[in-house]
C-alpha positions in Angstrom: 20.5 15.9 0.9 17.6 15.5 3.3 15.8 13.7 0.9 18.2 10.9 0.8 18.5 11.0 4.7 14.6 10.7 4.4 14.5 7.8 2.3 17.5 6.2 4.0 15.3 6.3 7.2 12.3 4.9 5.9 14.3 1.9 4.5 16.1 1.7 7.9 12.8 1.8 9.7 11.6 -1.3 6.7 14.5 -3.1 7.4 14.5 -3.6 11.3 10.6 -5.0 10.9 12.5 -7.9 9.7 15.5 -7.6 12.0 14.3 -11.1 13.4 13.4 -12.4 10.0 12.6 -16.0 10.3 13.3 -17.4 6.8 10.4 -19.9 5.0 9.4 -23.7 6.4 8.6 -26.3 4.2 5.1 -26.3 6.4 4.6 -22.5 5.6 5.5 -22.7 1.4 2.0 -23.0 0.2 0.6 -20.6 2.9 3.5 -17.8 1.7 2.6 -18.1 -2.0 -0.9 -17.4 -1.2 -0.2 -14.4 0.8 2.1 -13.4 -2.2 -1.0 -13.6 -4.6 -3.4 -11.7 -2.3 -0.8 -8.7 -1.5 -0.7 -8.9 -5.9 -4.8 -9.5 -5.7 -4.9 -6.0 -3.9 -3.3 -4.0 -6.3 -5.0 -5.7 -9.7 -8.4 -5.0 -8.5 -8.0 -1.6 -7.5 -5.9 -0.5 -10.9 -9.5 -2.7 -12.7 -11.6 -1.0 -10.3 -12.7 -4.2 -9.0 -13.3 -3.1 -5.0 -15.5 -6.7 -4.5 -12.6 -8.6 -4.5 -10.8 -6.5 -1.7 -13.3 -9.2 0.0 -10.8 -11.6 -0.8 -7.7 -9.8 0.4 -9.1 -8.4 3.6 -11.1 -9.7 6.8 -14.5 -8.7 6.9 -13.1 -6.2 10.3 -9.5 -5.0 8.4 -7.8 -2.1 9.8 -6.2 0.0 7.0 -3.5 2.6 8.5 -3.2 5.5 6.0 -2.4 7.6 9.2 1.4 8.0 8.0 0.3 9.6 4.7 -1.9 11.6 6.5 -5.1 9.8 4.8 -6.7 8.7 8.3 -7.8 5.2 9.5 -10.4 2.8 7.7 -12.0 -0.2 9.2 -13.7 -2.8 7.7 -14.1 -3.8 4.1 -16.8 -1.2 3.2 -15.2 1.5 3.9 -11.7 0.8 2.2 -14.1 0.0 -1.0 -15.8 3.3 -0.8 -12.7 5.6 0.0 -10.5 3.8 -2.6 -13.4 4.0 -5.1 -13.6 7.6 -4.0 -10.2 8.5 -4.6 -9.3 6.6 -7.6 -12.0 7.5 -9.9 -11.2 9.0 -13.4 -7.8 7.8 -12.5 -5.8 5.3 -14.7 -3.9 3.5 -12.3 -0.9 1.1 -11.8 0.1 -0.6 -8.4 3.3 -2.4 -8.7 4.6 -4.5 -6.4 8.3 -5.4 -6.1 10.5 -6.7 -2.9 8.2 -8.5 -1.1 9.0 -10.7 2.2 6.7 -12.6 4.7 7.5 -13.9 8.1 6.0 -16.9 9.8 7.8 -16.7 13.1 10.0 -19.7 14.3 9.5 -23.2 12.5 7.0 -25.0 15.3 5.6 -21.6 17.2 1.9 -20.3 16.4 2.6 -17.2 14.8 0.7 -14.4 13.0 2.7 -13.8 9.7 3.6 -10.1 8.7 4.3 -9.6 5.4 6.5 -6.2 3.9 5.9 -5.4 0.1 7.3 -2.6 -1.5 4.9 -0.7 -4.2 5.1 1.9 -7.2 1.8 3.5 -7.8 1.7 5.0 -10.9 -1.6 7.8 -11.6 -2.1 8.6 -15.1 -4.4 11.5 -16.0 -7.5 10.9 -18.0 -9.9 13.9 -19.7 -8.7 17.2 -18.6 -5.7 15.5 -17.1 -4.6 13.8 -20.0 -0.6 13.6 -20.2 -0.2 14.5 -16.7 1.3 11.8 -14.6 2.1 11.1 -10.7 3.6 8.3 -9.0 4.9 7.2 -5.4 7.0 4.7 -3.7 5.4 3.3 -0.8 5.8 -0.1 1.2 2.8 -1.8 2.9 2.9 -3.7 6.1 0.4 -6.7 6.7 -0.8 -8.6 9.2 -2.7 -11.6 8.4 -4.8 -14.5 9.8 -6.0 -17.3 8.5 -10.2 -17.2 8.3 -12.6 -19.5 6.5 -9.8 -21.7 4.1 -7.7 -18.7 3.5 -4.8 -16.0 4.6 -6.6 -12.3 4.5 -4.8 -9.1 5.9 -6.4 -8.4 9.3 -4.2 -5.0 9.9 -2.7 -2.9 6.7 -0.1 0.2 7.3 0.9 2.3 3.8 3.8 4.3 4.1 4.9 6.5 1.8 8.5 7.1 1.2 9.2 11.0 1.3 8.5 13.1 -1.8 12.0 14.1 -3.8 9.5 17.6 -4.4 8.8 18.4 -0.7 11.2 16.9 1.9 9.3 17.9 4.6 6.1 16.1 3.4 4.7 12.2 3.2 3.6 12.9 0.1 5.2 10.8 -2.5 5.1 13.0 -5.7 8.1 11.8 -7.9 7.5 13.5 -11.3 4.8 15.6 -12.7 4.0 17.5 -15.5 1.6 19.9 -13.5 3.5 23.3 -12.8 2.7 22.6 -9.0 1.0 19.2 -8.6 -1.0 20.1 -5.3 -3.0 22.6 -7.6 -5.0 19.1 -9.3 -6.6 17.9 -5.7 -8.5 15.5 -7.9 -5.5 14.0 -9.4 -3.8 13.2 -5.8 -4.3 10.0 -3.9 -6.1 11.7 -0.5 -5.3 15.2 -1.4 -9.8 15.3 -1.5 -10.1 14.4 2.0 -8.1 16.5 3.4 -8.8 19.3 1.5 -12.5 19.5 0.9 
């Protein structure tokens, strides 16, 4: 029962960042779709383990908030390469993103879009991990700016919708088919870097 109360929450908590949803323009169509494809961007070149084109999706200065899943704070490009390279290697991985909404703001008003995006990662093991498998539900929160032609994310926040294993936790475990999933710390997102 708390679980649903957790997840009930979160969505309430997703739904008021849009309480004052301002629905698309005809000025702001093309500048939408493009935000669209680089939320999309993000999660194809991490699952190819492409980190250079992160340099498309983000501002050289981003600030990525992984403080709700307890993963900390990165800033700047480099370091979101090197932690995500860090974390997802010998990981198959798939990022999928679903419900997706961006928010320009009144029609005539300078505004800094924000954009919602709901996202299943899926981690499938490889080697010794082979036919063990992890996933979350998460929903990332952008800020972006246009710089240099194009929208980037200047400000990410990843939260993860609480774990159906361990109410009390952020961490998203959904299935597994480790007897206690926290006893792979390679296998979990973060679970590294907090517990060297």
């Amino acid at each position: 029962m708390r679980t649903w109360s957790a997840l009930l929450a979160t969505l309430a908590i997703a739904s008021t960042t849009f309480a004052n949803y301002h629905p698309p323009h005809p000025d702001t169509t093309a500048a939408e779709l493009q935000i669209r494809n680089k939320i999309s961007l993000y999660t194809l070149a991490i699952d190819a383990k492409d980190y250079g084109l992160l340099e498309q999706v983000f501002t050289t200065d981003v600030v990525v908030n992984y403080n709700y899943t307890g993963l900390g704070l990165l800033t700047g490009v480099p370091a979101v390469q090197a932690f995500l390279a860090e974390q997802l290697q010998g990981l198959v991985t798939q990022h999928t993103i679903s419900t997706t909404v961006v928010d320009f703001g009144p029609p005539g008003l300078q505004h800094t879009p924000n954009s919602t995006a709901y996202l299943v990662a899926n981690y499938l093991g490889q080697r010794s991990l082979t036919g063990q498998t992890l996933f979350f539900y998460g929903i990332y929160t952008d800020q972006w700016v246009f710089e240099a032609g194009s929208w980037k994310s200047k400000n990410r926040i990843l939260n993860f919708l609480v774990s159906l294993v361990d109410p009390s936790s952020r961490i998203g475990v959904i299935k597994s088919k480790l007897a206690d999933p926290f006893d792979s710390p390679a296998f979990w997102l973060g679970w590294k870097s907090r517990n060297p």
